[in-house]
C-alpha positions as a printed NumPy array, in Angstrom:
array([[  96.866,   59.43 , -134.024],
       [  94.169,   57.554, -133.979],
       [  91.725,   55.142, -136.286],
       [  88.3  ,   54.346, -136.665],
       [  86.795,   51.601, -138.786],
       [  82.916,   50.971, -139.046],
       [  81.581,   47.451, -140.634],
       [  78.476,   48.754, -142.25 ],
       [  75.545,   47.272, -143.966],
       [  76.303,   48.579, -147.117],
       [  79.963,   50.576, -147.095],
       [  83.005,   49.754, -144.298],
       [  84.407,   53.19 , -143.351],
       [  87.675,   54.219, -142.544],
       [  88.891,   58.091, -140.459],
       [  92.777,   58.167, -139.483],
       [  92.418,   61.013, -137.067],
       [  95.362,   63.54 , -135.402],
       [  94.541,   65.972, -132.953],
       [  94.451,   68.845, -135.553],
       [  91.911,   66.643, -137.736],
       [  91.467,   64.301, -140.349],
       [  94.395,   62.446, -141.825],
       [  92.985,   60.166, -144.072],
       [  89.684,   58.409, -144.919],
       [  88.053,   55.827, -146.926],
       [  84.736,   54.105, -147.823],
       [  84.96 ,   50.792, -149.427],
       [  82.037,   48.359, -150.074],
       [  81.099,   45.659, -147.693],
       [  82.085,   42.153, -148.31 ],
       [  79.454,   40.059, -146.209],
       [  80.65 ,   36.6  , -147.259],
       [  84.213,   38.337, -146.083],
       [  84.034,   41.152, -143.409],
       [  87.86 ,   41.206, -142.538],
       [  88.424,   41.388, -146.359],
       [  86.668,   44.543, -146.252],
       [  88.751,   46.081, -142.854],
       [  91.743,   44.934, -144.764],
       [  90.751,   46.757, -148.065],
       [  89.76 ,   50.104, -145.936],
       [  93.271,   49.852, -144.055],
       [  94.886,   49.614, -147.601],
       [  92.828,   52.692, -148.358],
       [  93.688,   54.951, -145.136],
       [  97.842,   53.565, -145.619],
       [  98.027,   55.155, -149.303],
       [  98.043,   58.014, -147.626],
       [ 100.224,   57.66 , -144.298],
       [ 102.037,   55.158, -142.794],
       [ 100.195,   55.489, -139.429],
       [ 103.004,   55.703, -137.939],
       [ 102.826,   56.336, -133.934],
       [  98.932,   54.791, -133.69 ],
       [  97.709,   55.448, -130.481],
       [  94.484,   53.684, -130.78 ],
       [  92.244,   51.797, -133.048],
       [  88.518,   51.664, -132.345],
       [  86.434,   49.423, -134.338],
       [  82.591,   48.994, -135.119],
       [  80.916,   46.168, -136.542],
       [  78.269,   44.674, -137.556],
       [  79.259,   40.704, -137.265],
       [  77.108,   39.645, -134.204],
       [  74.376,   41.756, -135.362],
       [  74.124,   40.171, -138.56 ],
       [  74.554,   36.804, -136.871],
       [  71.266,   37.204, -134.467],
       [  69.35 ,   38.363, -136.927],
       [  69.664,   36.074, -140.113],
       [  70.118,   33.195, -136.66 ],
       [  73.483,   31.948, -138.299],
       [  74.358,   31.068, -134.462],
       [  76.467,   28.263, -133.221],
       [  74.481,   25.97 , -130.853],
       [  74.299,   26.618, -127.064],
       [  74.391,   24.437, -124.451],
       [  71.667,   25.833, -121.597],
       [  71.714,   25.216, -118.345],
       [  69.322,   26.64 , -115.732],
       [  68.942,   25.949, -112.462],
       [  66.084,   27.282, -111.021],
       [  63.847,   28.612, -107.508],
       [  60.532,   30.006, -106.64 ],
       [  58.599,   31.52 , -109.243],
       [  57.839,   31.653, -112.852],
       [  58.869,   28.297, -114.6  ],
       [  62.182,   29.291, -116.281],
       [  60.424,   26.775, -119.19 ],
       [  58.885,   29.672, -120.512],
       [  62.171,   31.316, -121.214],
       [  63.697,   28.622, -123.566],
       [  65.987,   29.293, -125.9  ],
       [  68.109,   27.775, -128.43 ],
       [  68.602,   24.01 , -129.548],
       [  69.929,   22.468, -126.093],
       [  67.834,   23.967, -123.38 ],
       [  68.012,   22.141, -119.909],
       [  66.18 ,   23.122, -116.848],
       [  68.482,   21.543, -113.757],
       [  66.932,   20.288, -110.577],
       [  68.114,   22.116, -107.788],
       [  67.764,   26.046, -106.317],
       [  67.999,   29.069, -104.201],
       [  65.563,   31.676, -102.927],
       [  65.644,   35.229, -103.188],
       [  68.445,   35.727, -100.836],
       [  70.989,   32.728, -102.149],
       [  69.654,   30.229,  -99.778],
       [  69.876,   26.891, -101.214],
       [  66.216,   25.478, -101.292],
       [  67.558,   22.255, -103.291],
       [  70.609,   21.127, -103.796],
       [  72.442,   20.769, -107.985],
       [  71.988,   17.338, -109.106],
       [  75.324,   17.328, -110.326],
       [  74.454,   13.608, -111.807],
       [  71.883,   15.235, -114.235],
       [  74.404,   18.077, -115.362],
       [  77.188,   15.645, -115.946],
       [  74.412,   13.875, -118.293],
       [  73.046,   17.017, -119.918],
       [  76.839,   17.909, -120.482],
       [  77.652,   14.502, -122.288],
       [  74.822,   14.546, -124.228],
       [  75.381,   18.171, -125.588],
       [  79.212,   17.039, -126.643],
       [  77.923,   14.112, -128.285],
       [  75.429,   16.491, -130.547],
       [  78.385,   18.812, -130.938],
       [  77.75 ,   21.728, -128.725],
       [  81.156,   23.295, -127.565],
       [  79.872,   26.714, -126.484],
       [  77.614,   26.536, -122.945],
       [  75.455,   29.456, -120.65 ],
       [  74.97 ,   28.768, -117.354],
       [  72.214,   30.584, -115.255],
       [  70.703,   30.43 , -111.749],
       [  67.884,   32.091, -111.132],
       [  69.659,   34.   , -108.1  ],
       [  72.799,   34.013, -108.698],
       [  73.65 ,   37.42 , -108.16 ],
       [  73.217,   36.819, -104.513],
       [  74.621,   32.888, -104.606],
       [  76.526,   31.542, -107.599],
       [  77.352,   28.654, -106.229],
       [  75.234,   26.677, -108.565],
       [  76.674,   28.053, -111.79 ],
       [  79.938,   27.52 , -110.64 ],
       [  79.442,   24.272, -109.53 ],
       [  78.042,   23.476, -113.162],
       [  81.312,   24.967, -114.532],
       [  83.146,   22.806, -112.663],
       [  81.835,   19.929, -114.382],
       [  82.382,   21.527, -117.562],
       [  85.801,   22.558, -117.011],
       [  88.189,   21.561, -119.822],
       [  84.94 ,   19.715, -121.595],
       [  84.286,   22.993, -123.513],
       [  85.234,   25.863, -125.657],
       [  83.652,   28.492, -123.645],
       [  81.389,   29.053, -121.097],
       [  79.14 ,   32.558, -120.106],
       [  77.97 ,   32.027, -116.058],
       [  74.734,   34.12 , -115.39 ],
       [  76.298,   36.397, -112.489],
       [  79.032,   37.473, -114.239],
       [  76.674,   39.762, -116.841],
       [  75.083,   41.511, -113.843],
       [  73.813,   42.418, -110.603],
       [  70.66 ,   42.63 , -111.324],
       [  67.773,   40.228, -110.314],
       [  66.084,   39.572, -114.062],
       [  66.071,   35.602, -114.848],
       [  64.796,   36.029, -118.642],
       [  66.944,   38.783, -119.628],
       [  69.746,   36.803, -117.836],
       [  69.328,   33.812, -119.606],
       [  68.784,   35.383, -123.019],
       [  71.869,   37.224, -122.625],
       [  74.115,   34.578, -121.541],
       [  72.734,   32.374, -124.371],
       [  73.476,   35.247, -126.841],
       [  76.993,   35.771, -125.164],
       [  77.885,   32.237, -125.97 ],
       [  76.065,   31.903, -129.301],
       [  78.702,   34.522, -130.929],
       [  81.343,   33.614, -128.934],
       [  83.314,   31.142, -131.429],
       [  82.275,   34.09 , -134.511],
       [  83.608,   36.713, -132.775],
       [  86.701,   35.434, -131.266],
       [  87.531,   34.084, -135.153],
       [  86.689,   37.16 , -136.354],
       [  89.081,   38.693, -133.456],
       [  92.076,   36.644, -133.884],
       [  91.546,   37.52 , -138.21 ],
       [  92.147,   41.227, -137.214],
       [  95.191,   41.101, -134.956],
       [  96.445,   39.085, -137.735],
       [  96.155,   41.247, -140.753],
       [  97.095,   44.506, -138.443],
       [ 100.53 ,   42.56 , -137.849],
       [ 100.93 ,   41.868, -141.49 ],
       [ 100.006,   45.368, -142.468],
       [ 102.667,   46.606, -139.666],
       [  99.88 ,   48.014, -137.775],
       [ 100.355,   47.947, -134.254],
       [  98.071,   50.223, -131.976],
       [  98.988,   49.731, -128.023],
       [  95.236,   50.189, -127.371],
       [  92.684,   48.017, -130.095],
       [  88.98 ,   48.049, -129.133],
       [  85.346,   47.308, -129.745],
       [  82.693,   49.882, -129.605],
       [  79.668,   48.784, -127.487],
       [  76.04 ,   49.332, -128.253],
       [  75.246,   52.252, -125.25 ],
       [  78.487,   54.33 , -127.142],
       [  81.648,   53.389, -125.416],
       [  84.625,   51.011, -125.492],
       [  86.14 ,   48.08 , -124.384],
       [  89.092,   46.838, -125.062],
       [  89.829,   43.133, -127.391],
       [  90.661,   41.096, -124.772],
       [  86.891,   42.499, -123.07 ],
       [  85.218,   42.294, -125.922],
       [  86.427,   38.097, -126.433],
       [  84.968,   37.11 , -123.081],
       [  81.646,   39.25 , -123.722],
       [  80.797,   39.687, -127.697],
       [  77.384,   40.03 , -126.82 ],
       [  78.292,   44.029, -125.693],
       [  79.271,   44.532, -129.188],
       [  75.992,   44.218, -131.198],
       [  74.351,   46.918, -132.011],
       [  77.846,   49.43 , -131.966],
       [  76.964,   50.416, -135.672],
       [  73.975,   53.023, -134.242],
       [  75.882,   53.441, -131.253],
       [  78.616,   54.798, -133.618],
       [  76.368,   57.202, -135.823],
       [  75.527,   58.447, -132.068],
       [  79.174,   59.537, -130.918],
       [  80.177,   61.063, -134.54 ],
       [  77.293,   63.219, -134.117],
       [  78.209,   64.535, -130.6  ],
       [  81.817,   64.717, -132.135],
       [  81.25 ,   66.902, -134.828],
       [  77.786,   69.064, -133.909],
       [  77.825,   69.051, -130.049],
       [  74.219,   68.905, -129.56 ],
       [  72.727,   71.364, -127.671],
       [  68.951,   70.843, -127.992],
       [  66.321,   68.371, -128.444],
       [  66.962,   66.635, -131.839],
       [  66.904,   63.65 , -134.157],
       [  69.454,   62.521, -135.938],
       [  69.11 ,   60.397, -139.218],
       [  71.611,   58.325, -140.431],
       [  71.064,   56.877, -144.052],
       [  73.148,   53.939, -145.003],
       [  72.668,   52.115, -148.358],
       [  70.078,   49.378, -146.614],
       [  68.928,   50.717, -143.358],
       [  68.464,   54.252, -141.706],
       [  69.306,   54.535, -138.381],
       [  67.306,   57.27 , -136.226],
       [  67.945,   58.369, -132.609],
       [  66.912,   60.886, -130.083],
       [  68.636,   63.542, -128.377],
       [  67.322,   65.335, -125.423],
       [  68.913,   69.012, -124.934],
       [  72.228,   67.536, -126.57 ],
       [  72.113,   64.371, -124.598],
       [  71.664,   60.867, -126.188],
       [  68.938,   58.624, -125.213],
       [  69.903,   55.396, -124.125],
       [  67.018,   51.811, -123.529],
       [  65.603,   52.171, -120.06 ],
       [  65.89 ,   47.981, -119.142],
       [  68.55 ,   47.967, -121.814],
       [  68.217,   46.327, -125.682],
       [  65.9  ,   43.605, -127.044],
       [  67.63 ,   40.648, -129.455],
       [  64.859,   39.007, -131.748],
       [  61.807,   40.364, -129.366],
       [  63.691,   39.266, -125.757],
       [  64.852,   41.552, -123.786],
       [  68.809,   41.801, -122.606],
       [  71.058,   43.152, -119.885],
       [  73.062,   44.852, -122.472],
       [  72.835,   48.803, -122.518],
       [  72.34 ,   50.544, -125.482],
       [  71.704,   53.463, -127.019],
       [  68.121,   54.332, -127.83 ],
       [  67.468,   53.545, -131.311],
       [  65.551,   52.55 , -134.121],
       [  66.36 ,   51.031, -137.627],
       [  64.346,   51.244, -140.351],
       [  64.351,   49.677, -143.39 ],
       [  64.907,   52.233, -146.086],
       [  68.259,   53.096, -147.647],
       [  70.157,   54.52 , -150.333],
       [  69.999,   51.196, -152.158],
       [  66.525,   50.548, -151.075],
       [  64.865,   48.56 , -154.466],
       [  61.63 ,   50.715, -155.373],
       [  58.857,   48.727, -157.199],
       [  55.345,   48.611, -157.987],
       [  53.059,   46.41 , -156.62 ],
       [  49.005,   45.868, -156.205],
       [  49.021,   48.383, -153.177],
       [  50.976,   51.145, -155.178],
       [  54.941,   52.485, -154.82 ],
       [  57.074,   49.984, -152.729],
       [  60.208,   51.073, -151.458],
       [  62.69 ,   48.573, -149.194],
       [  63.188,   46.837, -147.081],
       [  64.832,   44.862, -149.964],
       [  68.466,   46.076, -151.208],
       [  68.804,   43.871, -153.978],
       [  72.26 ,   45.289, -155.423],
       [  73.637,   48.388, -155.385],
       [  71.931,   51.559, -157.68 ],
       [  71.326,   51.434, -161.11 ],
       [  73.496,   54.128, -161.403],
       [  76.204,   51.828, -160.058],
       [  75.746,   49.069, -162.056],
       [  72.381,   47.777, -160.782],
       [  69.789,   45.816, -161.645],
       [  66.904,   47.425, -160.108],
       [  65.736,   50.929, -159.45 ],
       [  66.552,   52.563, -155.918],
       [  66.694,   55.776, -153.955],
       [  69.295,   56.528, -155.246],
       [  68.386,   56.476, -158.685],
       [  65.581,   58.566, -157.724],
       [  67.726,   61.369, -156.288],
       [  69.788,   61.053, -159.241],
       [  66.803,   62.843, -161.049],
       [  65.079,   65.482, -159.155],
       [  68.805,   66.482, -157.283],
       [  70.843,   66.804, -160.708],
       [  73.621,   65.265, -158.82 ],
       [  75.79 ,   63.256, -161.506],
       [  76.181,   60.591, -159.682],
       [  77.672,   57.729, -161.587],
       [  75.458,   56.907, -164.559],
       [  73.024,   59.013, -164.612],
       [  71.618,   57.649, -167.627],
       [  70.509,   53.793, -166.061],
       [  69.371,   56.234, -163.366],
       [  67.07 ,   57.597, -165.788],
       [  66.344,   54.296, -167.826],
       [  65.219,   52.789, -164.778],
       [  63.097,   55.695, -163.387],
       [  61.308,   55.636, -166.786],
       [  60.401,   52.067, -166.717],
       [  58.678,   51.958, -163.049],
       [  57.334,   55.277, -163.849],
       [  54.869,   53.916, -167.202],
       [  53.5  ,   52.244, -164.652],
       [  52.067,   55.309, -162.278],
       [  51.634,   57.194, -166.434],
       [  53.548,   59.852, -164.917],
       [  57.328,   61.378, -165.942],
       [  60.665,   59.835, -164.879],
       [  60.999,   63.263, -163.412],
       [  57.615,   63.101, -161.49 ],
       [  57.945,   59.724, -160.573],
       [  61.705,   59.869, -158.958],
       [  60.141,   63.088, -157.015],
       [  57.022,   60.623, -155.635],
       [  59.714,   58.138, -154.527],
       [  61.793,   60.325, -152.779],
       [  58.585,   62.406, -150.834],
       [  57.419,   58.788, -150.305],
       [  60.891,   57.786, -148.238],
       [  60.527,   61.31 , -146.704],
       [  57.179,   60.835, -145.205],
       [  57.894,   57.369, -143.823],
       [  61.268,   58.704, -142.31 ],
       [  58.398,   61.132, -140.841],
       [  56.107,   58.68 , -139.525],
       [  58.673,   56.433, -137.773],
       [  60.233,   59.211, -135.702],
       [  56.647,   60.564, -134.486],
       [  55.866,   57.132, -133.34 ],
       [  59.245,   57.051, -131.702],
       [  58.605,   59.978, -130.146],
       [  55.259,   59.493, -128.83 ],
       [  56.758,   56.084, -127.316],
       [  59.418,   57.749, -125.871],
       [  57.418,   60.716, -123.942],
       [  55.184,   58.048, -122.498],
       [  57.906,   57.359, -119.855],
       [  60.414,   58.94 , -118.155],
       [  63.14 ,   59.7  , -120.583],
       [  66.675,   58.65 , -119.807],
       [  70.022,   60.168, -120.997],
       [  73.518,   59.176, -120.838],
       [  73.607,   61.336, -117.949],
       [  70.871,   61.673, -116.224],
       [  66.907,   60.364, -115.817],
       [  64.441,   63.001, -116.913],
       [  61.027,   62.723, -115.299],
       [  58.477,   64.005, -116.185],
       [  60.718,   65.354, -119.651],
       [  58.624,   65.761, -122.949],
       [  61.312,   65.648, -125.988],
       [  60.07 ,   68.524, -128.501],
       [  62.801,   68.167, -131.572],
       [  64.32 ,   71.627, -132.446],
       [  66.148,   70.307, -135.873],
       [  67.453,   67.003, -137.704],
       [  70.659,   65.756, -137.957],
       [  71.095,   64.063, -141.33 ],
       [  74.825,   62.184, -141.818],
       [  75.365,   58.754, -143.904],
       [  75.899,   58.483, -147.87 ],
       [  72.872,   59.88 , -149.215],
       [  72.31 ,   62.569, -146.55 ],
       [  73.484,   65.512, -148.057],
       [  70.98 ,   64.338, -151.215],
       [  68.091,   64.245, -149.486],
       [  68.184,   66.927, -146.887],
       [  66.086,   69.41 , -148.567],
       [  63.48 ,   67.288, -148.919],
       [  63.633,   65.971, -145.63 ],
       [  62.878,   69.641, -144.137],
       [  60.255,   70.242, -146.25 ],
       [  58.716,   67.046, -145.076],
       [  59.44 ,   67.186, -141.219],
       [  59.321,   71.151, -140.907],
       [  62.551,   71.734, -138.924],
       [  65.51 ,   73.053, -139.997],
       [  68.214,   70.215, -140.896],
       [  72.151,   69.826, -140.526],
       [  74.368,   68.259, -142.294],
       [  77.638,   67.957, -141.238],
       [  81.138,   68.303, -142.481],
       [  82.295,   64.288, -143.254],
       [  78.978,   63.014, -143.229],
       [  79.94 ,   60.464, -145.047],
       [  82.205,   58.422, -142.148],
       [  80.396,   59.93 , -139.464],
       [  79.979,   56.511, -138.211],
       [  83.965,   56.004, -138.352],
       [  84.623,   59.424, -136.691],
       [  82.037,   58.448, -133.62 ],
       [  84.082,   54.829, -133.675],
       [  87.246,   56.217, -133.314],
       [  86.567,   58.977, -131.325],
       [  84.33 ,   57.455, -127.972],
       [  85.967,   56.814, -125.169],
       [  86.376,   53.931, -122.737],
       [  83.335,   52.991, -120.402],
       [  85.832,   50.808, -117.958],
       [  83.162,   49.606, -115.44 ],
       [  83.557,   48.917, -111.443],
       [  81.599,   46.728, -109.388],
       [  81.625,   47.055, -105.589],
       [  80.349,   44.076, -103.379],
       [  80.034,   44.559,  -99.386],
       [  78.451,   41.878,  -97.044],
       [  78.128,   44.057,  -93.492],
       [  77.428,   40.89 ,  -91.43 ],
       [  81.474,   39.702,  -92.686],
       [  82.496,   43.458,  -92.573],
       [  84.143,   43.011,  -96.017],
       [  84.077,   44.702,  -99.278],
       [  85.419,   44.308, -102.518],
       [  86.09 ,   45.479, -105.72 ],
       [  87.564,   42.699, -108.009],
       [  88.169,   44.584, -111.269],
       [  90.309,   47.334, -108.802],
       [  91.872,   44.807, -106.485],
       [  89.958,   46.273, -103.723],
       [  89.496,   44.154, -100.365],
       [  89.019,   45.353,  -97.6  ],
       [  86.896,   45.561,  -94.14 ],
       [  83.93 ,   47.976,  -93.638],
       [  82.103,   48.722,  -90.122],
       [  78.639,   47.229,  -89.863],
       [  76.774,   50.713,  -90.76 ],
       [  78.025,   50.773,  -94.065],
       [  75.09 ,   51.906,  -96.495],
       [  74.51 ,   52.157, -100.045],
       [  74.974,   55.998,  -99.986],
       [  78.807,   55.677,  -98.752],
       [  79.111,   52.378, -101.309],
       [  78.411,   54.78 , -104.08 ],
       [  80.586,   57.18 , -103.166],
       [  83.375,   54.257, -102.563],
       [  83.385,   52.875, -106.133],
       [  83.31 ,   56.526, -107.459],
       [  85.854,   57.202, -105.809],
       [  88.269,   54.389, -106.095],
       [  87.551,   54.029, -110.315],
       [  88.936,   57.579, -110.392],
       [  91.702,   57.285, -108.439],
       [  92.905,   53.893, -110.288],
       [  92.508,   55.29 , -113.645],
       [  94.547,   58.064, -112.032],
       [  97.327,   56.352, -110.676],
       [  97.431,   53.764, -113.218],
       [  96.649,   55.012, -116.576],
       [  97.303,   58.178, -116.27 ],
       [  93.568,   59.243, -117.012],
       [  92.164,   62.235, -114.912],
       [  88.357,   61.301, -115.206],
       [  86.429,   63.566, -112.889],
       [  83.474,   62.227, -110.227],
       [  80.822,   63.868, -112.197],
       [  81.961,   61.824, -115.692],
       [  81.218,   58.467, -114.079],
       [  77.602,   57.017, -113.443],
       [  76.07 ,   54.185, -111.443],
       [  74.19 ,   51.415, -113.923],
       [  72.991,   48.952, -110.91 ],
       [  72.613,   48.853, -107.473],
       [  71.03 ,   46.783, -104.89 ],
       [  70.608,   46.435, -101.117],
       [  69.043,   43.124,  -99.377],
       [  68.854,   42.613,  -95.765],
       [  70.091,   39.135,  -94.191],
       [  67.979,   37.769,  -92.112],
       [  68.921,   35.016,  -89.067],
       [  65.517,   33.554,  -87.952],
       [  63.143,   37.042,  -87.37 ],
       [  66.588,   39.437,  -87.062],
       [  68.675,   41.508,  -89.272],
       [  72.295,   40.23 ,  -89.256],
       [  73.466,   42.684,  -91.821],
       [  73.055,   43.956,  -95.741],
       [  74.295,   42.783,  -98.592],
       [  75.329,   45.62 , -101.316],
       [  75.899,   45.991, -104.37 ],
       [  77.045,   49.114, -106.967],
       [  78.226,   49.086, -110.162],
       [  79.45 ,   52.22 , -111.741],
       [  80.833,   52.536, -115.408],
       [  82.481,   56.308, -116.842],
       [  79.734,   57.576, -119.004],
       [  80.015,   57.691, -122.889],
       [  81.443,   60.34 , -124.584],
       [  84.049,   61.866, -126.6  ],
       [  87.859,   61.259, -125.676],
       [  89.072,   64.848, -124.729],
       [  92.74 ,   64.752, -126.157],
       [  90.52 ,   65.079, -129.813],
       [  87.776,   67.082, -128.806],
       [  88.545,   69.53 , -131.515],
       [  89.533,   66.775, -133.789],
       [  86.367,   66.937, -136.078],
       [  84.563,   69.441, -134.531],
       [  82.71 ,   71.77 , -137.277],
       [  80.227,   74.096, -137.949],
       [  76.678,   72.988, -138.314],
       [  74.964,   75.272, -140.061],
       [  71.214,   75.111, -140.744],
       [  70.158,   74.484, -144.776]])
């Protein structure tokens, strides 16, 4: 068996999963002052009903570091940069404790200046003295050198709690989004890791014990705990990400699409092109800076279930506020919810503040409760219909890129909605009246997010260095290390780490992933130069196994999506 847990905005979600289907679920509210509390309360929930007994697996979304970056409750960072030619890496400051280094290398790792390891020992002392424990370390071309970050680490060694160095995020040769990530990386770092060590805990003291516990990442796949401690940073955004896989789970997309998922605060929307998921082009933005983190293409907007609905100068306001949960739930304040409550019929808790509610904001507008809970909900319908054109039309001004493939030239013409979350099933009539496509909504809409949690798969990732001048390559995550003739090229290096991440996940794990199911995310080639000759090429490939849905529970959830 397996388990899924998603930490969401409004509800945590719970799906214990066998291969014939769904064992157990369980939606609990969200505890933000206490987000383990809430994982604890949904384990409770999924072991009333089985012991989970012979856990495979337990995949887990949430939405701690996200939170974190955007309300900036970050622990300080300690930033050091050292730089080279160029843009002033001033421009890219970030954070509290930002320190540009004298010292640098050119484009091809040559040192142009040598670290004054005097000011980094000073930069260091003063950061411990203001309290800073966490620290990011970036060169502006350290993918080809890292000498400099790692002589910086050396100073810091045993003088902190953690440390992110620049090359280790990537191969690629982007200073900003290297330093924002690596700042980000260590920002959550001391969060996360708490929040880590909370959940190993309370699965031991529940008698959980799943041989494989992991974090989804924001472009749909997995890493495992231990991964997920050294980079945090891969985990924001996994709530959409999530939505994303228990979609593909259940519906298998075949066509162009959008799918819609409506929590209590937020809806979530995405794009699928002929079945495939859309993922960022230069990977995810934090705060307005761009990242090396891949993600899946997506776009939250600020209009839930719980969204409050008021009246203001300008007319009907609905969100971004969720002040409480529905009236009809106890509430102090009017929300979609409430609405729904009235022109669906539904019953849905107490239908009567529903109504009380309604009534009040509706004197306002002199119309009906009736009238007034239909404006509200054609209102949130329209918007929902506004944001995904101008998704859309953003999206087919470039070339469009899948989990599988780039799409040139590819103009994405949606041929129906996918509508999961809490109040989907609520508000899917109106929805295709709205949008004029025909719209789905799928058997346990409700955990969706849970289901795509517990059911993606591993991305395990393999980077492949070769310097032709030395004749050696390597492949440090494999234990690859070898010698290669002078000629090598990029063409056989791709083929290479292909090759060799199969056949270790073969021979090792037990895992028969085929060539086709694995992509390449980066790759570079730089000639060396000795005075006016070429002395050889330095290459670089890094492959990852695409997202998607583990195949031992590819019927698991599957259902039948039928059209409204």
């Amino acid at each position: 068996m397996i388990l899924g847990i998603d930490v969401g905005g409004t509800h945590t979600d719970a799906v214990l999963l066998s291969r014939e289907g769904m064992v157990a679920s369980a939606k609990v509210a969200t505890n933000h002052e206490d987000l383990l509390g809430s994982i604890r309360l949904a384990l409770g929930e999924i072991l009333k009903h089985d012991s989970m007994e012979g856990l495979k697996r337990f995949n887990l979304s949430t939405t701690l570091c996200t939170n974190a970056i955007v309300q900036d409750e970050l622990d300080a960072v300690g930033v050091l940069v050292s730089a080279g030619p160029g843009i002033d890496p001033a421009h890219f400051r970030i954070g509290t404790a930002y320190s540009l280094i004298r010292g640098g290398l050119d484009h091809r790792g040559t040192e142009l200046t040598p670290l004054d390891l005097e000011q980094v020992k000073g930069v260091v002392q003063d950061c411990r003295l203001q309290g800073v424990k966490v620290f990011s370390l970036v060169g502006k071309f350290s993918p080809r050198n890292p000498d400099h970050e790692q002589q910086m680490a050396a100073v810091l060694e045993g003088k902190c709690d953690f440390m992110t160095l620049g090359h280790s995020l990537s191969g690629q040769l982007n200073f900003p989004r290297r330093i924002a990530t690596a700042y980000y990386n260590s920002a959550v770092w001391p969060m996360f890791n708490r929040f880590a060590n909370s959940v190993s805990q309370s699965l031991e003291e529940l008698g959980v014990s799943p041989p494989h516990l992991n974090i989804l990442k924001a472009d749909g796949g997995t890493m495992t705990m231990n991964q997920a401690r050294q980079m945090p940073v891969e985990s924001i955004f996994s709530g959409p990400s999530a939505s994303i896989m228990g979609c593909v789970a259940m519906c298998r997309p075949e066509q162009d699409a959008i799918l819609l998922d409506m929590g209590g605060t937020t809806t979530d929307m995405a794009v699928f092109a002929s079945g495939d998921p859309l993922i960022e082009t230069e990977s995810m933005d934090l705060v307005h800076r761009p990242t090396l983190v891949r993600a899946m293409k997506t776009r939250s907007i600020g209009l839930g279930g719980d969204s409050a609905v008021s009246c203001s100068d300008q007319g009907l306001c609905i969100g971004p506020r969720r002040l409480g949960p529905c009236m009809a739930c106890g509430g102090q304040t009017p929300t979609v919810v409430d609405a729904l409550n009235l022109v669906q019929g539904l019953c849905f808790g107490d239908v009567g503040a529903s109504t009380a509610g309604i009534q009040e904001l509706a004197k306002t507008f002199q119309e009906s409760a009736q009238d007034c809970a239909k404006m509200i909900v054609q209102t949130v319908c329209r918007e929902l219909k506004r944001q995904a054109l101008e998704l859309l039309s953003r999206i087919n001004e470039r070339p469009v890129y899948t989990v599988h493939e780039l799409l040139e030239y590819r103009k994405i013409e949606p041929q129906k909605i996918y509508l999961i979350g809490g109040p989907g099933r609520m508000l899917a009539s109106f929805l295709q009246e709205t949008l004029g496509l025909p719209v789905v909504v799928p058997d346990h809409y409700q955990v969706a997010n849970a289901l795509g949690a517990a059911l993606a798969r591993p991305t395990m990732e393999a980077e492949l260095f070769a310097d032709t001048r030395k004749r050696v390559l390597t492949i440090p995550v494999l234990g690859v290390n070898e010698s290669v003739p002078s000629d090598y090229s990029l063409d056989q290096a791709r083929t290479d780490v292909v090759g060799r991440l199969c056949r270790h996940l073969a021979d090792r794990l037990d895992w028969n992933v085929s060539p086709a199911d694995v992509e390449i995310v980066e790759e570079s080639e730089m000639n060396m130069v000795n005075d006016v000759s070429q002395v050889g090429r330095d290459i670089r490939v890094k492959s990852q196994i695409k997202p998607g849905i583990v195949p031992d529970y590819d019927q698991a959830v599957r259902c039948v999506c039928k059209e409204l």
